[in-house]
C-alpha positions in Angstrom: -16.4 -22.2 2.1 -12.9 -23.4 0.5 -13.4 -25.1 -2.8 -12.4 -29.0 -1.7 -8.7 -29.7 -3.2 -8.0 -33.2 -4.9 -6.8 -34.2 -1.3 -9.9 -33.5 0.5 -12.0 -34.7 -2.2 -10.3 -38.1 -2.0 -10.9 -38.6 1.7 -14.5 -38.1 0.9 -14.6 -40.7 -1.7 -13.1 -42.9 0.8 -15.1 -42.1 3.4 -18.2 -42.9 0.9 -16.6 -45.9 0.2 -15.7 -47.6 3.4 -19.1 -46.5 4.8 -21.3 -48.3 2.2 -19.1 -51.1 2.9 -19.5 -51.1 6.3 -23.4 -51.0 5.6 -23.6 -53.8 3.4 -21.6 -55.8 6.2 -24.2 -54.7 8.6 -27.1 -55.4 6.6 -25.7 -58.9 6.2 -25.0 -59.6 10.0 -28.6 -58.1 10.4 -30.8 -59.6 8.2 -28.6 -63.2 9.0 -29.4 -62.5 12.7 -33.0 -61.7 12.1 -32.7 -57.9 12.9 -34.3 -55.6 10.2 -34.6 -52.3 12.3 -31.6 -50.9 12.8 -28.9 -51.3 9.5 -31.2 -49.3 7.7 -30.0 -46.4 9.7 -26.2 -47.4 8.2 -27.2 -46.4 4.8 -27.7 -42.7 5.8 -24.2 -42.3 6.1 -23.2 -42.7 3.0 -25.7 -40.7 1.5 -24.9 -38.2 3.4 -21.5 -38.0 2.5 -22.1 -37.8 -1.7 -25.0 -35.8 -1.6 -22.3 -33.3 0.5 -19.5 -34.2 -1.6 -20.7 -34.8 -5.0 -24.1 -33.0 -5.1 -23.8 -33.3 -9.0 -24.1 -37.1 -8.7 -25.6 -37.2 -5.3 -29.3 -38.5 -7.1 -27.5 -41.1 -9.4 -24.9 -42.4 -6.3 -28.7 -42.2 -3.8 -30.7 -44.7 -6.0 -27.3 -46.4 -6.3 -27.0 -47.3 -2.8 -31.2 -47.3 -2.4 -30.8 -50.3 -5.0 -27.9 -52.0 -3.4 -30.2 -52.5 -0.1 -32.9 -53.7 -1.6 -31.1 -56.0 -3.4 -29.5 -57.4 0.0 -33.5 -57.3 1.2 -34.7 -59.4 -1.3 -31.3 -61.5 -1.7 -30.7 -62.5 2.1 -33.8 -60.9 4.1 -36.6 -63.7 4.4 -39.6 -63.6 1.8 -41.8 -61.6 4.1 -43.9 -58.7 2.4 -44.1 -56.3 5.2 -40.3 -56.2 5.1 -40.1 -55.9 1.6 -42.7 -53.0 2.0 -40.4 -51.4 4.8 -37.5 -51.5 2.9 -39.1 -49.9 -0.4 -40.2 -46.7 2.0 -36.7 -46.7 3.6 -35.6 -46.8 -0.6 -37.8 -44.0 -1.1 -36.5 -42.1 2.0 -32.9 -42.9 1.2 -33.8 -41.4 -2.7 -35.5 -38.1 -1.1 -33.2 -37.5 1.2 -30.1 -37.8 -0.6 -32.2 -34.9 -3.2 -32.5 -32.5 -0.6 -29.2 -32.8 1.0 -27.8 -32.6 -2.7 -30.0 -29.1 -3.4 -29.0 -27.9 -0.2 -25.5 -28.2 -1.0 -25.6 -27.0 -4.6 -27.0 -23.9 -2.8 -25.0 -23.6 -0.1 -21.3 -23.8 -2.6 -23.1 -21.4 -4.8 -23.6 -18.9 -1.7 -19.5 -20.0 -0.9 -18.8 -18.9 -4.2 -20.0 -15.8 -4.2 -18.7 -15.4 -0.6 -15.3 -16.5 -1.3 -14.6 -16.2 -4.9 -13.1 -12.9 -4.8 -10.8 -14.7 -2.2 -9.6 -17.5 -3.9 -9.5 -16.1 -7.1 -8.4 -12.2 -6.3 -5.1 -11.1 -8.5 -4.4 -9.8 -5.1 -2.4 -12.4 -2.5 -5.4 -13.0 0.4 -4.6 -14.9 3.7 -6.2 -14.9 6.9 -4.5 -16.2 10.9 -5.4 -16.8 13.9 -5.0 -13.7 16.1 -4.3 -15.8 19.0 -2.3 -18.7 17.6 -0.3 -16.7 14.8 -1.4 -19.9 12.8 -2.0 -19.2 8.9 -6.1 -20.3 8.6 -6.6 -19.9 4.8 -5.0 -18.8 1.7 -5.3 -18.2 -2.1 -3.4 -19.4 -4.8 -2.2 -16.2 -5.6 0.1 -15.7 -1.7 0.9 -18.8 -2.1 2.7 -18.5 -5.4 3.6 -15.3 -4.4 5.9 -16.9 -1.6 6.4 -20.4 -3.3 4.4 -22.3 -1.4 1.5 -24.7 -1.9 -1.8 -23.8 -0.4 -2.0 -26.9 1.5 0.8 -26.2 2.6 0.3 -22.9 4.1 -1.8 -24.3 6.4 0.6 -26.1 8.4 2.7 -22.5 8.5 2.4 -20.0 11.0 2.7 -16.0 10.8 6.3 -16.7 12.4 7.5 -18.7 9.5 6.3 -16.2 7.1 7.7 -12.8 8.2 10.9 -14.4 10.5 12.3 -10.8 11.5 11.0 -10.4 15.2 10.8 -7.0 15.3 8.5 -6.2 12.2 6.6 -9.0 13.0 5.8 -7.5 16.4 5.2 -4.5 14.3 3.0 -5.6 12.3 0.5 -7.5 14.6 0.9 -5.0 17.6 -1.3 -2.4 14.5 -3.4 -4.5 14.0 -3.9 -5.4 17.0 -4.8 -1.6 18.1 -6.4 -0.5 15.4 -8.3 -3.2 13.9 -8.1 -2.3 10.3 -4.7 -1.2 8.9 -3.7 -0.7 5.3 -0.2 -0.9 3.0 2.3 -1.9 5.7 5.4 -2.7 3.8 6.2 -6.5 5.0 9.0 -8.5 4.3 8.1 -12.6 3.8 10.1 -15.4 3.4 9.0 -17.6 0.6 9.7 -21.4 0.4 13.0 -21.7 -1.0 13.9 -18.8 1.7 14.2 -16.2 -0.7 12.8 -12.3 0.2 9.6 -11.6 -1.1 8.5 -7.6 -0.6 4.7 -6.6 0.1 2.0 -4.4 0.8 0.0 -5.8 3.5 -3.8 -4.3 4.0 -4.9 -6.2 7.5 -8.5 -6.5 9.1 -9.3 -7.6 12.4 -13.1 -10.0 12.5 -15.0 -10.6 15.2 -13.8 -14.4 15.1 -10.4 -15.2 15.8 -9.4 -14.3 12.5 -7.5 -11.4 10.9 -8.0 -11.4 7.0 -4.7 -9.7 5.2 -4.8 -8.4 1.0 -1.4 -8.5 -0.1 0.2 -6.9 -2.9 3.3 -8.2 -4.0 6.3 -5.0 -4.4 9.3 -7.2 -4.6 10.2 -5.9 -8.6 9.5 -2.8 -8.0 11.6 -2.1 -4.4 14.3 -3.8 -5.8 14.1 -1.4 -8.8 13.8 1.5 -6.7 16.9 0.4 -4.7 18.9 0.0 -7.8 17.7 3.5 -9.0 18.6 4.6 -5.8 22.1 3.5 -5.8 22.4 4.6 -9.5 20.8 8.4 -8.3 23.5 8.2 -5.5 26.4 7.5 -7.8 25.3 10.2 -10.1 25.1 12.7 -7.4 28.4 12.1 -6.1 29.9 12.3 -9.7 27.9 15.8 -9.7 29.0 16.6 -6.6 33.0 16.0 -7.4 32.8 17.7 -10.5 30.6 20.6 -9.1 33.7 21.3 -7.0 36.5 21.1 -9.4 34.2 23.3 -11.3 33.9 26.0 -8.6 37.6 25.4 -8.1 38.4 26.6 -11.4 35.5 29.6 -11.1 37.7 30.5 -7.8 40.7 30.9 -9.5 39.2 32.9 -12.7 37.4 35.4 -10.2 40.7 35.7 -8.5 42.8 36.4 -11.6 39.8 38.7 -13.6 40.1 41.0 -10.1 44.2 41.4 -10.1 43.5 42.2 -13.8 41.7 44.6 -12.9 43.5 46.1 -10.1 47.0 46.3 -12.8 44.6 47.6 -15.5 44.1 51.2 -16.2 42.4 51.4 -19.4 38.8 52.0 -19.3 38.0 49.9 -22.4 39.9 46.7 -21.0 38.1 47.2 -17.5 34.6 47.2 -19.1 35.7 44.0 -20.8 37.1 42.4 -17.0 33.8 43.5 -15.7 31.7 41.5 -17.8 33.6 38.6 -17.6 33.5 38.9 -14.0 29.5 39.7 -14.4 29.5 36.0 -16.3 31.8 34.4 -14.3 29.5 35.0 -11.2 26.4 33.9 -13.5 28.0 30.3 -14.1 28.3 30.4 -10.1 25.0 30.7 -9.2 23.9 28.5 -11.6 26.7 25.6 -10.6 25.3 26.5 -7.1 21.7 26.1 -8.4 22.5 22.4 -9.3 23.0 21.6 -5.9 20.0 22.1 -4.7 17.7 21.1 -8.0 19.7 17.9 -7.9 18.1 16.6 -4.9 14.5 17.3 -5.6 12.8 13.7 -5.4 16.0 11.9 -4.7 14.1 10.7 -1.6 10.4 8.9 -1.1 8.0 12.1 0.2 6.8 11.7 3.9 4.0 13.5 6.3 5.3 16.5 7.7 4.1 18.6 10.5 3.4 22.0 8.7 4.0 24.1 11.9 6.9 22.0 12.8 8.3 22.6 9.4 7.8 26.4 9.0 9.7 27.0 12.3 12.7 25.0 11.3 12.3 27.1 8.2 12.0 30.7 9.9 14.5 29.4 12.6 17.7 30.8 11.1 16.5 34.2 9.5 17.6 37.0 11.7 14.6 38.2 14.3 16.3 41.7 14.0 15.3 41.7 9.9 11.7 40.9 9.8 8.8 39.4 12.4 7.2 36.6 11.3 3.7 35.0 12.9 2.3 31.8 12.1 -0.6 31.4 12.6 -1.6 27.1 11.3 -3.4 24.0 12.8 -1.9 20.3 13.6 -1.9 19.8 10.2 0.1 17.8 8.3 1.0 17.5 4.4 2.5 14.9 2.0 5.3 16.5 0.3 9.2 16.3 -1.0 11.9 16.1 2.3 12.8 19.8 1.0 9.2 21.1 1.5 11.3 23.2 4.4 13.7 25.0 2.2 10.2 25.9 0.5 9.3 27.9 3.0 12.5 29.0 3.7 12.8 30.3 0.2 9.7 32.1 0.5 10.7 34.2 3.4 13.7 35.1 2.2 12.5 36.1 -1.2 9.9 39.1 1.1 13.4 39.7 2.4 15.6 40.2 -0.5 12.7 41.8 -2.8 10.2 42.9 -0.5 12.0 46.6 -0.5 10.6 47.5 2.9 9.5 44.5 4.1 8.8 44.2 8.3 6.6 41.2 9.0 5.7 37.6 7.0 2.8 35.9 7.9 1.8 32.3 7.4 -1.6 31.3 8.3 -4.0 28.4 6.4 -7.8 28.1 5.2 -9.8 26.2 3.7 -11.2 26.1 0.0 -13.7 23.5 -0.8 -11.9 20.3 0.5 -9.0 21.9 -0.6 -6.3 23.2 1.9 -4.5 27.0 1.4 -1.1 28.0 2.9 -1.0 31.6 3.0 2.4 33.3 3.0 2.2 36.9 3.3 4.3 40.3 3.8 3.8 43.9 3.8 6.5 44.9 1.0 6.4 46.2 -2.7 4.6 42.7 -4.2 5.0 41.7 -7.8 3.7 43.7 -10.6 1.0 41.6 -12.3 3.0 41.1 -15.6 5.5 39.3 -13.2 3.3 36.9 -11.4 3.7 33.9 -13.3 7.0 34.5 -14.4 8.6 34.8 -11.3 8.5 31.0 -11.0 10.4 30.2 -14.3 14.4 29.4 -14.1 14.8 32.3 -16.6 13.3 34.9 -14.4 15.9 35.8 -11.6 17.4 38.6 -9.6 20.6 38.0 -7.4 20.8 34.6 -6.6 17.2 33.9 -7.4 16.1 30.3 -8.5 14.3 30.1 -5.3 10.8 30.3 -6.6 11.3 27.9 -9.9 12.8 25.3 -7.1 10.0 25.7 -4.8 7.5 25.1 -7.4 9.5 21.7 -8.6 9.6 20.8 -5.1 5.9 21.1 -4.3 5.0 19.8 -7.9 6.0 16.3 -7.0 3.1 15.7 -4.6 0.5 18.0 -6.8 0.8 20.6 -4.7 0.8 24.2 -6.5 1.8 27.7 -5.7 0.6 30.8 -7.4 1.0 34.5 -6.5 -1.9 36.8 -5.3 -0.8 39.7 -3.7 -1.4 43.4 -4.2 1.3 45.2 -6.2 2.7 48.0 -4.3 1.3 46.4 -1.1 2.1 42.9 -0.6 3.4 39.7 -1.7 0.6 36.8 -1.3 1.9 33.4 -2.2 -1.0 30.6 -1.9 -0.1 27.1 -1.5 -2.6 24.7 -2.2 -3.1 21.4 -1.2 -5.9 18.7 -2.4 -7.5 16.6 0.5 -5.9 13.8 -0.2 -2.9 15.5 0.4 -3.0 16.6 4.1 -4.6 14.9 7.6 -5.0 15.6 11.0 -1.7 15.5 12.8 -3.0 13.4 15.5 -4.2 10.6 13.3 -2.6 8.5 10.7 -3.0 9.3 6.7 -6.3 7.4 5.5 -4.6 4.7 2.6 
């Protein structure tokens, strides 16, 4: 039940009103005529309409009206007692009635309240349409500030006015449509003064015509993300264009240390060119390193295909090097857009350390609710003391920040990687991944 607005209350007031007018023209026609069966019938009307309207006054407004008719009994109706013993029963039925019509209704706006109130009063934006009609049915005050609308409003407004752009309108209903139940669709309304409001949209589908949408309003916070966005873009490209002037100017050294060293002949002066070429090739790798740290969480994670994404990852190491079987389910995972150069990482790292590495396998089980990818090879493993350190930027061999970016990577979605394996026997690195963080490929991620 919707809690009456000042507009709806008012028609009910005149509708009480103009009613009990309209029986106390009756009652005079009547009673004049000599007919004192039918006007008393009139009266119920009115009743009816403040005991629904008003139940807090419905008792005082119900002897109100009883009064005014006996009044016009006694005043016009001729001095007969059985009619003035009539009209005091139809008093008392007027009084009794009008009590249980108001209890009912005090009752049944209590049940609405407890029904609705979550609706009309959620911090959330509710509103409901017809599935058939696309016409908005209801709304809470929240939406309808949300969009800069008034409620009443709103209800001369369809789903067409609200979200304008065809084609995620058409999105949007054809999901719910299929599914029934749907939750944060991102939705872009159009708010009174035709401004872009940004939202969340949870939809359900009821048995009526109905479909009941929550809405969370995003607007501040897209636009945020959009700005930090642009501002993550500008920064990278300033990286980017001095990260190449930079290796410019590493080129050059490199290229001048080794003709030094080619026109030098003393042994001293060649140590010395040998460490500055040692260093020279340290600020490389780690210029080089920036690249790739720089775009960990530049972009929203996404669901990725875990079998999809391990062969794109295996897909350019060399066959001839190393055999690798996988061995995972249509599974997939919530992770950074670089959880493939995780993978890739890991592979190459059996490759470059392994010693006498042949074959990498990547396989899955479950732990609990938990999820485990299992990357495996059959090469010299990592001493024990090393297991944890092998993940921190200061622990490297060659090019090495492979592992302390893989971690970062899979850190942004919770996910974790430790080592397991066997010194001397094999390299076991586990992936883990909570349930909330992985589905079945062939459904969609619960919200």
């Amino acid at each position: 039940m919707r809690p009456f607005t000042r507009k709806k209350q008012l028609l009910f007031d005149i509708g009480i009103i103009g009613s009990l007018c309209a029986a106390i023209l009756v009652t005079g026609f009547s009673l004049s005529s000599g007919i004192y069966d039918v006007f008393p019938y009139f009266y119920l009307i009115p009743i009816i309409l403040i005991a629904f309207s008003r139940p807090n006054l419905s008792i005082y407004g119900t002897v109100v009206i009883g009064w005014i008719y006996l009044a016009l009994i006694f005043i016009i109706g001729l001095p007969d007692g059985r009619h003035y013993a009539v009209a005091t029963i139809w008093f008392y039925i007027f009084v009794s009635l009008g009590v249980l019509i108001s209890t009912y209704s005090q009752y049944y706006r209590k049940e609405g309240e407890k029904s609705c109130g979550a609706y009309y009063n959620s911090q959330a934006g509710v509103f409901s349409y017809d599935k058939d009609t696309l016409r908005i049915r209801d709304a809470n005050r929240k939406f309808a500030m949300m969009i800069h609308y008034e409620c009443d409003d709103l209800m001369e407004c369809s789903l067409p006015d609200l979200i304008p752009n065809n084609e995620e309108r058409e999105r949007f209903i054809n999901k719910v449509r299929d599914l029934r139940r749907v939750g944060d669709i991102e939705v872009e309304f159009r708010a009174f003064d035709g401004s872009t409001r940004w939202a969340l949209v949870s939809a359900q589908e009821r048995n009526e015509p109905g479909v009941i949408c929550t809405v969370v309003d995003i607007t501040e916070n897209k636009l945020s993300r959009e700005a930090l966005t642009q501002a993550n873009k500008k920064l990278n490209l300033l990286n980017n264009v001095t990260r190449h002037d930079i290796l410019n100017q590493l080129t050059v050294l490199i290229g001048y240390i080794e003709m030094s060293r080619q026109d030098v002949k003393d042994p001293q002066v060649l140590e010395f060119l040998a460490k500055e070429r040692n260093a020279a090739d340290i600020i490389k790798d780690q210029i080089l390193f920036t690249k790739d740290y720089q775009n960990i969480g530049v972009h929203s994670p996404q669901w990725h295909n875990i079998a999809e994404t391990v062969s794109l990852a295996s897909a350019s190491i060399d066959p001839s090097r190393i055999h690798i079987t996988v061995d995972l389910p249509p599974i997939e995972i919530y992770a950074d857009p670089l959880l493939e150069k995780v993978f890739f990482n890991l592979i190459e790292n059996s490759i470059r350390h392994g010693e006498h590495v042949t074959e990498v396998t990547i396989r899955s089980e479950y732990a609990g609710e938990d999820l485990h990818i299992i990357i495996e090879d059959n090469g010299a493993g990592v001493p024990e003391k090393e297991k944890e350190k092998i993940f921190r930027r200061e622990f490297f061999k060659n090019t090495g920040f492979g592992l302390f970016l893989s971690r970062e990577i899979l850190a942004i979605t919770n996910l974790a990687i430790h080592e397991t394996g066997t010194p001397g026997k094999c390299a076991r690195f586990i992936i883990t991944i909570p349930r909330s963080g992985y589905h079945d490929a062939m459904q969609d991620p619960v919200p």
